[in-house]
PASEKOL-90882 format. One record per residue (C-alpha): residue in three letters; y, z, x. Coordinates in pm, whole numbers, padded with zeros to 5 digits, always signed. Example, Ala and Ser with C-alpha at 12.3 -4.5 7.8 and 13.67 -1.06 7.14 Angstrom:
BEGIN
ALA-00450+00780+01230;SER-00106+00714+01367;
END
This chain:
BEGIN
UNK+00426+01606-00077;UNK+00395+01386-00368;UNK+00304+01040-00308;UNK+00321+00757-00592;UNK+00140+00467-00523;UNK+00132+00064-00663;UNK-00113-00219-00579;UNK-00089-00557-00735;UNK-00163-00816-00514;UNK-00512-00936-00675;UNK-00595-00901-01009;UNK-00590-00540-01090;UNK-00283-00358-01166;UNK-00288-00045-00998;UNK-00087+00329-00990;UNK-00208+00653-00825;UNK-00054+00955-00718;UNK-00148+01221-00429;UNK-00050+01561-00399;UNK-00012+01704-00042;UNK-00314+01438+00051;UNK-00555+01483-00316;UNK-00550+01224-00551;UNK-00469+01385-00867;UNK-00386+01067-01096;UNK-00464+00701-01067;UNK-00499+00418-01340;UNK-00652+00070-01298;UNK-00638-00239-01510;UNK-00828-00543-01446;UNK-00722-00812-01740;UNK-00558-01108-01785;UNK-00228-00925-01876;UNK+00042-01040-01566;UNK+00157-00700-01367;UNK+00493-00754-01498;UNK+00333-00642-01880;UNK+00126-00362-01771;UNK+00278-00183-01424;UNK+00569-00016-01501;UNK+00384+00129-01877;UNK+00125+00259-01677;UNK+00307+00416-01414;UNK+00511+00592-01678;UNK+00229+00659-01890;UNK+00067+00807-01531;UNK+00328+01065-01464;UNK+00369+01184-01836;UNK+00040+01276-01837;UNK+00078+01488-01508;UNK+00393+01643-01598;UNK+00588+01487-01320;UNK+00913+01261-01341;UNK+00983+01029-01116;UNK+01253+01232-00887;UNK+00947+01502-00828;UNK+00823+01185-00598;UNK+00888+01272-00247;UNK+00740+00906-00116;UNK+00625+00550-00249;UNK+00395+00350-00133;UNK+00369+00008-00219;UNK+00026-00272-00105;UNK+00261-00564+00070;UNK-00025-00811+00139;UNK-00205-01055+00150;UNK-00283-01182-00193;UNK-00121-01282-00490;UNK+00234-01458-00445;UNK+00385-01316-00804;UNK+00170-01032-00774;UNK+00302-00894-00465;UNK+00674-00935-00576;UNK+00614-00764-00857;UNK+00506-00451-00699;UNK+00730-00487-00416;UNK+01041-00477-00638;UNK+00893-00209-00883;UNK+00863+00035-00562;UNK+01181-00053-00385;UNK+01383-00028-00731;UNK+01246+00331-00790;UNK+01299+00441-00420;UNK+01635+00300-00411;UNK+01681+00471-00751;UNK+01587+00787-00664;UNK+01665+00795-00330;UNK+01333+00842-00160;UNK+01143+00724+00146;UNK+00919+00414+00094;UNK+00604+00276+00254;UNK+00453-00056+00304;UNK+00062-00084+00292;UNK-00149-00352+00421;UNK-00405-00515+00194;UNK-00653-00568+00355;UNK-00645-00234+00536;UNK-00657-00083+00209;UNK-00942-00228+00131;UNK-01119-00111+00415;UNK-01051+00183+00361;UNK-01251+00233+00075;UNK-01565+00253+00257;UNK-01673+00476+00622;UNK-01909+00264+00855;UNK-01994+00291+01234;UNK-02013-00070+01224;UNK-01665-00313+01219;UNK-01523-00350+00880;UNK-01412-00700+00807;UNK-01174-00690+00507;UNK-01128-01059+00338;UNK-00935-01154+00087;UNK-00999-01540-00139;UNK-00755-01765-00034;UNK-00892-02045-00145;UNK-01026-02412-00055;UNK-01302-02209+00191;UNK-01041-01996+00366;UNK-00964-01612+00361;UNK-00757-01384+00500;UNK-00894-01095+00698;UNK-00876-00813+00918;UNK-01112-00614+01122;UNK-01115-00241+01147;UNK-01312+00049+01259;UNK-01304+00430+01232;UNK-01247+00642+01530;UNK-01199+00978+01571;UNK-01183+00984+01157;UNK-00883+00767+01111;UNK-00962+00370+01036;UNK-00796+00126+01295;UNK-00710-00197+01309;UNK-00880-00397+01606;UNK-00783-00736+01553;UNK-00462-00874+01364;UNK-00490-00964+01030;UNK-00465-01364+00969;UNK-00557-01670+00764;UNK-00897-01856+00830;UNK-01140-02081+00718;UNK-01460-01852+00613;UNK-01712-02108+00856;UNK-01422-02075+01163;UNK-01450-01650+01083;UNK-01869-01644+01113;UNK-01873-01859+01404;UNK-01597-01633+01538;UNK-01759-01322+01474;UNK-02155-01479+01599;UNK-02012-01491+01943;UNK-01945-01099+01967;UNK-02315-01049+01865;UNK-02171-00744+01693;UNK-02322-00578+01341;UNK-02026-00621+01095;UNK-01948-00498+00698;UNK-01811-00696+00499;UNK-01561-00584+00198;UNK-01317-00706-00038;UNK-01408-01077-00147;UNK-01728-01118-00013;UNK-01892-01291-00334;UNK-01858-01679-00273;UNK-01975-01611+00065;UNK-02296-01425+00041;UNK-02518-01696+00176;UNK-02347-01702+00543;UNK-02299-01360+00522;UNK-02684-01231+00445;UNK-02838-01516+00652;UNK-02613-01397+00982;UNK-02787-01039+00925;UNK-02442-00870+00827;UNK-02440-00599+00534;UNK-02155-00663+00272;UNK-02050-00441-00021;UNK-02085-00684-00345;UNK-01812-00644-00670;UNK-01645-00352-00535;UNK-01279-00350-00628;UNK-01137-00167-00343;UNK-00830-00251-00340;UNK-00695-00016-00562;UNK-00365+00248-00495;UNK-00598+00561-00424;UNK-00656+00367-00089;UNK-00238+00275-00031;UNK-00225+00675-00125;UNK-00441+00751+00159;UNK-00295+00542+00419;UNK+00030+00607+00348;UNK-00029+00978+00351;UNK-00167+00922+00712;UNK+00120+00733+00811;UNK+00385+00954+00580;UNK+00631+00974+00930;UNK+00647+00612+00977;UNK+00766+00583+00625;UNK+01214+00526+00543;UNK+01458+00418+00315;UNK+01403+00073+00454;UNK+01444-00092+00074;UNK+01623-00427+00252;UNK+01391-00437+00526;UNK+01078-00411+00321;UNK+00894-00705+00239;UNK+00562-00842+00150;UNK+00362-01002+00400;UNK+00223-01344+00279;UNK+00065-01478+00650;UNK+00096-01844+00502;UNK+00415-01966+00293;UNK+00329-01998-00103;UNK+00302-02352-00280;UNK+00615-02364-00391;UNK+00756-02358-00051;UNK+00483-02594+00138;UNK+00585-02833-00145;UNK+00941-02836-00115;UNK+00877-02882+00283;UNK+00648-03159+00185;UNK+00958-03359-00004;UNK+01208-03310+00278;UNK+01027-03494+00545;
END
């Protein structure tokens, strides 16, 4: 099984493909080029240099949030369009998983994600039995509301993903954190969705990104009709 892969929703552009569960390809761009300039290059550029077209893909799996608005509809439509195309099964990732899933700890893994004005989005996972889980639903939060949250469990936690702006609570509380490590990458959406490869359809209408909170424009155009 061949498995191509997309992640935009932060600020890297991302592409990989697996091979019956072996990443044998992946490119990642971190600039200030939008996705929209560099995605669908690099995915071509990707396969050429494998020797694959894009009908040897058997499924595509696509990061569906959180994170970036325009990011996330970017790589949203670029998988769905080349499932549809091609008539393959598709596969939506979560983000925050993803980025969990770059690291293995006993401990709880809480994935966050910069969602500005002191709030983050974040899930909290944990391996068992050598497949990561989710153990609490991802959501939206202020970062002070999450440590005070997390100090009543008097658990030992990781942190990943975003964890930079909030080093200070996180060190002083005694949790470990992985610093500047971009994570979430498609290598990670590869792996999950490999793990998950039965769950995955030609669901192209159903499919959609998963924001948690409504984007600007919407909260302001709610604003102006009340």
């Amino acid at each position: 099984m061949k498995i191509l892969s997309i992640e935009t929703s932060g600020m890297i552009s991302s592409c990989s493909v697996m091979e019956d569960g072996k990443i044998i390809g992946e490119f990642n761009i971190n600039q200030k080029r939008t996705h929209s300039e560099t995605l669908v290059p690099m995915i071509k550029e990707l396969l050429d240099k494998l020797g694959l077209s894009t009908n040897e893909i058997d499924l595509y799996a696509v990061g569906k949030g959180p994170g970036s608005f325009t990011g996330l509809r970017i790589g949203m439509t670029v998988a769905k369009t080349l499932a549809m195309v091609f008539d393959k099964d598709i596969i939506g990732v979560s983000t925050l998983k993803s980025i969990a899933r770059g690291v293995y700890s006993p401990k709880k893994i809480v994935s966050i994600i910069d969602a500005r004005g002191g709030r983050v989005y974040y899930g909290i996972y944990q391996w068992k039995d050598k497949k990561l889980e989710e153990i609490e639903s991802e959501d939206l939060i202020y970062f002070e509301d999450l440590v005070e949250k997390l100090k009543m469990t008097n658990e030992k936690y990781l942190f990943v993903g975003d964890v930079d702006d909030f080093l200070d609570d996180i060190t002083e509380l005694g949790y470990e954190y992985i610093e500047n490590l971009n994570t979430n990458i498609a290598s990670n959406i590869s792996k999950i969705a490999y793990e998950n490869k039965d769950e995955a359809k030609k669901d192209y209408l159903d499919l959609k990104p998963e924001y948690i909170r409504k984007s600007q424009a919407q909260r302001d155009l709610e604003n102006k009709n009340v």
